[in-house]
Structures are given as C-alpha cells and as structure tokens.
N, CA, C and O atoms as a MOPAC input file, in Angstrom:
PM7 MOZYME 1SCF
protein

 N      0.85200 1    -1.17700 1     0.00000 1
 C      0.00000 1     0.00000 1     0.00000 1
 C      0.89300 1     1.23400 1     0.00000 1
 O      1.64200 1     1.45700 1     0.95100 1
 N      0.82100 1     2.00600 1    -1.01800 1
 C      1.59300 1     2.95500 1    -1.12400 1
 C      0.71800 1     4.78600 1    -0.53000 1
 O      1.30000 1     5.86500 1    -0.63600 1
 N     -0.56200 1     4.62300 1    -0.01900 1
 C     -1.70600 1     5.05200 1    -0.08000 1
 C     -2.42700 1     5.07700 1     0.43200 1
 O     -2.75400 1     3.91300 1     0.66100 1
 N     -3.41800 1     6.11100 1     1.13700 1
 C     -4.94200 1     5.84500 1     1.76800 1
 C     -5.39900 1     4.88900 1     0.87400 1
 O     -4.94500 1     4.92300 1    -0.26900 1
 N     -6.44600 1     3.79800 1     1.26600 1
 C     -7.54700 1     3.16600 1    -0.22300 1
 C     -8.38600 1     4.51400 1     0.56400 1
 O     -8.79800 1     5.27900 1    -0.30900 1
 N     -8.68900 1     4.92600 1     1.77400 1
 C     -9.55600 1     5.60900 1     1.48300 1
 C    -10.13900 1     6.71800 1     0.91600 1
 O    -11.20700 1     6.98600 1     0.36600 1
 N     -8.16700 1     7.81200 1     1.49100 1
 C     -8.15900 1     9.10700 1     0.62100 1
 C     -7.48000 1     9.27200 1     0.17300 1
 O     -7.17700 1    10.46500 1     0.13700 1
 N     -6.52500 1     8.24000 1    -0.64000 1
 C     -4.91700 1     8.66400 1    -0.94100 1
 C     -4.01600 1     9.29900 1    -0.62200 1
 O     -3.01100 1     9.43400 1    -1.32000 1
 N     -4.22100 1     9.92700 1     0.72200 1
 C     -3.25800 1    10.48400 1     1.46800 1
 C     -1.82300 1     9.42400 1     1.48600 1
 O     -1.93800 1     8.22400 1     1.73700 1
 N     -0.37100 1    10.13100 1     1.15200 1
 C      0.73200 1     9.49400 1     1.06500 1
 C      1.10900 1     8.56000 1     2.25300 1
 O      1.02300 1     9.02400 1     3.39000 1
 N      1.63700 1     6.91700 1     2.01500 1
 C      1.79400 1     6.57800 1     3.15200 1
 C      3.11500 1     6.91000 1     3.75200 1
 O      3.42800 1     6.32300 1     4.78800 1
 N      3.89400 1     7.74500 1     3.24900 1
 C      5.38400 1     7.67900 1     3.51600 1
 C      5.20500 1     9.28100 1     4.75300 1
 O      6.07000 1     9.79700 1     5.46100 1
 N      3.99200 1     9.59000 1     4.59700 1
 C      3.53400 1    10.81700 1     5.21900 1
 C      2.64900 1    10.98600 1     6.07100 1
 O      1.70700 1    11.76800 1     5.95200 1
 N      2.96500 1     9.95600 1     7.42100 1
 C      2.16200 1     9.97300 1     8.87100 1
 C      2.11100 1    11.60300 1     9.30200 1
 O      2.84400 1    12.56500 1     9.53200 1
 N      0.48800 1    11.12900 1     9.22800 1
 C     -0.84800 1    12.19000 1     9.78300 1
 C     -0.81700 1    12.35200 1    11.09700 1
 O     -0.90800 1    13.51800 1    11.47900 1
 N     -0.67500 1    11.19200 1    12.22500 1
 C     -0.46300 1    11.56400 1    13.26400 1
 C     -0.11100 1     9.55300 1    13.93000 1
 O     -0.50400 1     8.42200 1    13.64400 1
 N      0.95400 1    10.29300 1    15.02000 1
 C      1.10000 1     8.93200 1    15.58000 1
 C      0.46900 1     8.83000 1    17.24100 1
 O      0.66500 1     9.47200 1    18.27300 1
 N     -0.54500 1     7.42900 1    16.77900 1
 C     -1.31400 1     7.49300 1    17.91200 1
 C     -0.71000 1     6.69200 1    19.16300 1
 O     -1.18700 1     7.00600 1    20.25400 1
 N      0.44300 1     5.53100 1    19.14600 1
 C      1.47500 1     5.09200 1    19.55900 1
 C      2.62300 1     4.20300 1    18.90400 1
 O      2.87600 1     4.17000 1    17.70000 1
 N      3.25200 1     3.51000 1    19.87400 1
 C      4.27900 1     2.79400 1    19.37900 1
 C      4.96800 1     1.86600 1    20.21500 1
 O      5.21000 1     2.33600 1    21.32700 1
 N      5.36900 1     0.66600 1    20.02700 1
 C      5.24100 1    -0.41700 1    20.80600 1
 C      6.46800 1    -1.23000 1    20.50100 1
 O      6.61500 1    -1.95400 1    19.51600 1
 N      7.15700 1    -1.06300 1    21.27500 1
 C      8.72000 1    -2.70800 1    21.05200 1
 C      8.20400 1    -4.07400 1    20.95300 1
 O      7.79300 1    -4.54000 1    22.01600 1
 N      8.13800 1    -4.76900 1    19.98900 1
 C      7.86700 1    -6.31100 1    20.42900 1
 C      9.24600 1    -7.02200 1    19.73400 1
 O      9.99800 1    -6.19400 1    19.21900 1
 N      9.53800 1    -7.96400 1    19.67500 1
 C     10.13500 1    -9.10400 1    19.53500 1
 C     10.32400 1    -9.37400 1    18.27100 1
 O     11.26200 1   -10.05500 1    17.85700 1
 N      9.37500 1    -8.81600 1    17.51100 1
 C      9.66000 1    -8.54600 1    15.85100 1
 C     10.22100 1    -7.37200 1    14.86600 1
 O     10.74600 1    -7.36700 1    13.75300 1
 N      9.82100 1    -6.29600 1    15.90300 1
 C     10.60100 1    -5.00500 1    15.41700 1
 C      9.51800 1    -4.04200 1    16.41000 1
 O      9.07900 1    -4.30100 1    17.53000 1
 N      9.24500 1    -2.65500 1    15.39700 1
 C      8.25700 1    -1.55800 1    15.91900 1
 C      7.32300 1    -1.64900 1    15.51300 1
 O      7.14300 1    -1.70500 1    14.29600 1
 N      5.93600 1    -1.72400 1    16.79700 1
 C      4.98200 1    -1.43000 1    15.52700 1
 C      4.19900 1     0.17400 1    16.10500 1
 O      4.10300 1     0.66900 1    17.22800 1
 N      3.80600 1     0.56500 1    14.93900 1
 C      3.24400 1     1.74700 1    15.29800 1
 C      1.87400 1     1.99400 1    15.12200 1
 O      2.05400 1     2.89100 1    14.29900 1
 N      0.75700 1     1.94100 1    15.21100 1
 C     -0.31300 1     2.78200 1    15.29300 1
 C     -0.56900 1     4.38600 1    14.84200 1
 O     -0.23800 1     5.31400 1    15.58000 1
 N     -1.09300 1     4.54900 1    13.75400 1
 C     -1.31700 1     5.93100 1    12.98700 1
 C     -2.40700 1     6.59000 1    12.73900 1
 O     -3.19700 1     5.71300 1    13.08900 1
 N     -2.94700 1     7.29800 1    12.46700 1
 C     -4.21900 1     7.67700 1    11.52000 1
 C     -4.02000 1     8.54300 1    10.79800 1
 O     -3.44800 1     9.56500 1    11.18000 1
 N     -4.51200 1     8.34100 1     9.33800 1
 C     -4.67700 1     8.94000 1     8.39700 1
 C     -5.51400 1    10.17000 1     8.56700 1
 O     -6.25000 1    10.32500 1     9.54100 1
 N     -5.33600 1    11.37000 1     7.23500 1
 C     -5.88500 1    12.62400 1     7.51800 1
 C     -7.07000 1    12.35400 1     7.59200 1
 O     -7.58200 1    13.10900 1     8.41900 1
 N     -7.71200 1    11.74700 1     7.21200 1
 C     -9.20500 1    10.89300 1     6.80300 1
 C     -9.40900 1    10.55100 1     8.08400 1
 O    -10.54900 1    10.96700 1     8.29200 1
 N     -8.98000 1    10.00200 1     9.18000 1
 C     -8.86900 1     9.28400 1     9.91500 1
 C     -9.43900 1     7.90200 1    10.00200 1
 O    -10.34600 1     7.66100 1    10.79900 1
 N     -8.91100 1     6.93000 1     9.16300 1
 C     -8.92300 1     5.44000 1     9.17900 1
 C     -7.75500 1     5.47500 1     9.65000 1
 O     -6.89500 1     6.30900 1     9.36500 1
 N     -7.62300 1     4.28100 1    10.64000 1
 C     -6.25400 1     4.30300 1    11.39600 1
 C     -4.87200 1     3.04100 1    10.55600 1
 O     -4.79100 1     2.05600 1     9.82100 1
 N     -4.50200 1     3.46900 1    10.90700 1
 C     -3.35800 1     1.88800 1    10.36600 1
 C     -2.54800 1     1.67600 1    11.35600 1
 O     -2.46700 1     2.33500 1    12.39300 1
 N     -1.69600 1     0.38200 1    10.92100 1
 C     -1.18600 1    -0.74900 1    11.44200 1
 C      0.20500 1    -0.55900 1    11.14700 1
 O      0.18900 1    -1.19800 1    10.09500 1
 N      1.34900 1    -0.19400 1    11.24800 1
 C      2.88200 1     0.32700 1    10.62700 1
 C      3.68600 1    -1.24200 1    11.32700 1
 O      3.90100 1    -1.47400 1    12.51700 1
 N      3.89400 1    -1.82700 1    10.53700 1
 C      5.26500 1    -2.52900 1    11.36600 1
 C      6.50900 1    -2.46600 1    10.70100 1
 O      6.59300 1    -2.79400 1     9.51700 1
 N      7.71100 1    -1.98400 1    11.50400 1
 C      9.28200 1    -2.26800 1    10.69400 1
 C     10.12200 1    -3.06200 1    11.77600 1
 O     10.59300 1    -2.84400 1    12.89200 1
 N     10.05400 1    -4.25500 1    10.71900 1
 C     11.13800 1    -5.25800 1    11.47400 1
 C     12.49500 1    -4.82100 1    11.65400 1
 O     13.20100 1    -4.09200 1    10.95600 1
 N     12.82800 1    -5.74300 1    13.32500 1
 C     14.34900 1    -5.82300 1    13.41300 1
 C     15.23200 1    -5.79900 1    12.04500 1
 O     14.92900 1    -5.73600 1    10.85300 1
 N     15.81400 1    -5.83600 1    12.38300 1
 C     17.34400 1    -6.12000 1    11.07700 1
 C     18.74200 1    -5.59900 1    11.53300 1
 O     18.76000 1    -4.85300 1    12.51300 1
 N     19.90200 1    -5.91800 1    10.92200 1
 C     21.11300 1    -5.59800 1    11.40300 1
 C     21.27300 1    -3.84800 1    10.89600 1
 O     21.19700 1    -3.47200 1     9.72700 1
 N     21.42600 1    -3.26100 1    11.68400 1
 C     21.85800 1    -1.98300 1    11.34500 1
 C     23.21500 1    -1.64300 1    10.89300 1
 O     24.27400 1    -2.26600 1    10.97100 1
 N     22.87000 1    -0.33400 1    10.33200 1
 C     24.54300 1     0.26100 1     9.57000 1
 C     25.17600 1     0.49600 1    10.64200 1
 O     24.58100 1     1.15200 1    11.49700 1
 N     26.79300 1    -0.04000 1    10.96300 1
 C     27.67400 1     0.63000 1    11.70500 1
 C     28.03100 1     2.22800 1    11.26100 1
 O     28.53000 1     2.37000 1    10.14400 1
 N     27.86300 1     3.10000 1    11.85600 1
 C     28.08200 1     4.30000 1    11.99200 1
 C     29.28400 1     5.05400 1    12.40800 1
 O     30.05900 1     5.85000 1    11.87800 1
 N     29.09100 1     4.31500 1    13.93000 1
 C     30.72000 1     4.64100 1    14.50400 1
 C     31.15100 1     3.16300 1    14.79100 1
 O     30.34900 1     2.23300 1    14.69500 1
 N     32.87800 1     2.94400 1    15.26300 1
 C     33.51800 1     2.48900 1    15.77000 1
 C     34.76700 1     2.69500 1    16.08700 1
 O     35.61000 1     3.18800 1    15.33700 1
 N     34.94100 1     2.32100 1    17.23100 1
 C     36.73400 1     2.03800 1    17.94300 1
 C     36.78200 1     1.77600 1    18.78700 1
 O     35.89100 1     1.05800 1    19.23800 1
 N     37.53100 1     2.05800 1    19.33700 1
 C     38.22100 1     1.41300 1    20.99100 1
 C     38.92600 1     2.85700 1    21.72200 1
 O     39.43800 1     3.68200 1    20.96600 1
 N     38.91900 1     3.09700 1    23.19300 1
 C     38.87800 1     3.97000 1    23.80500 1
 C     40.35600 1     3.83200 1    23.95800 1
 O     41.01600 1     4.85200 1    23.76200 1
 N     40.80600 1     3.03800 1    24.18800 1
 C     42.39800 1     2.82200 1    24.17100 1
 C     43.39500 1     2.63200 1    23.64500 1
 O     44.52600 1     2.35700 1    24.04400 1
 N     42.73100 1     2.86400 1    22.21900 1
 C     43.60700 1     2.50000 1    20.62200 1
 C     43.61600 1     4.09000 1    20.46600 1
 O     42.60000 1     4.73400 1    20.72700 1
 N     44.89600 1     4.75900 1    19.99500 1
 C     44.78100 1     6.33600 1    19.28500 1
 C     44.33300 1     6.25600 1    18.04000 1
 O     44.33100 1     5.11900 1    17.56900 1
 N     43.88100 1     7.27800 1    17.23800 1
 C     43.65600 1     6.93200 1    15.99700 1
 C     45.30900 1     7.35900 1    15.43300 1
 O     46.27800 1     7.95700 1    15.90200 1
 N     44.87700 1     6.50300 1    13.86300 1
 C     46.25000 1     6.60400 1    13.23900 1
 C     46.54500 1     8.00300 1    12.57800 1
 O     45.54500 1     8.65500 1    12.27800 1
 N     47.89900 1     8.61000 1    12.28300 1
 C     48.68300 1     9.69700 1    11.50000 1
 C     48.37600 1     9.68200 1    10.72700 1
 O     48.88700 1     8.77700 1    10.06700 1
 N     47.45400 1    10.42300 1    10.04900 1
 C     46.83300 1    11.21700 1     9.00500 1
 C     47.49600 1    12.18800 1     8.60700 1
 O     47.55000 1    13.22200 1     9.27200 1
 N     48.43900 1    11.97100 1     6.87000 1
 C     48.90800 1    13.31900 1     6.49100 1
 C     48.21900 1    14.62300 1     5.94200 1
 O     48.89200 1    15.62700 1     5.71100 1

C-alpha cells in the first residue's frame, strides 16, 4: 500500500502517531490517516549500519 484506499493520502507521510510499541519482531506503530482510518505500521528488526567504531584505548592513526 503505497496510499490511503480511502483518501490517498501518502503513506510515507504519517498524519499523526497514535502510539508505538517494542515487540520481539521489530516496531509497531499505530497511525491515523488525515481521513482518519487508522493503520497498522510494522518495521522489522534487522542488522543496522555501523556508523561509529573504535576502541577507547587505541589512538587513531597519523593522518597526512
């Protein structure tokens, strides 16, 4: 569903968040549309991008 079916309001463009919940599978969220029919959002776990890393006791290396 890329879409309200009811008003085509964008789904990539939450109207309002009514909550949001940790389970064991990922997030799920609870929404409603401008229309207000509500939906169901879930985004599963998965391995995330490393961002940072190092070690507190390693210097970083000489950069010319």
């Amino acid at each position: 569903m890329e879409e309200c079916p009811c008003c085509g309001w964008p789904e990539s463009q939450v109207y309002e968040v009514l909550s949001r919940h940790l389970t064991s599978e990922g997030v799920v969220t609870y929404t409603r549309c401008a229309c207000g029919e509500p939906q169901v959002r879930v985004q599963p776990f998965g391995p995330g991008e490393v961002v940072a890393a190092g070690r507190a006791d390693v210097p970083p290396p000489d950069r010319p």
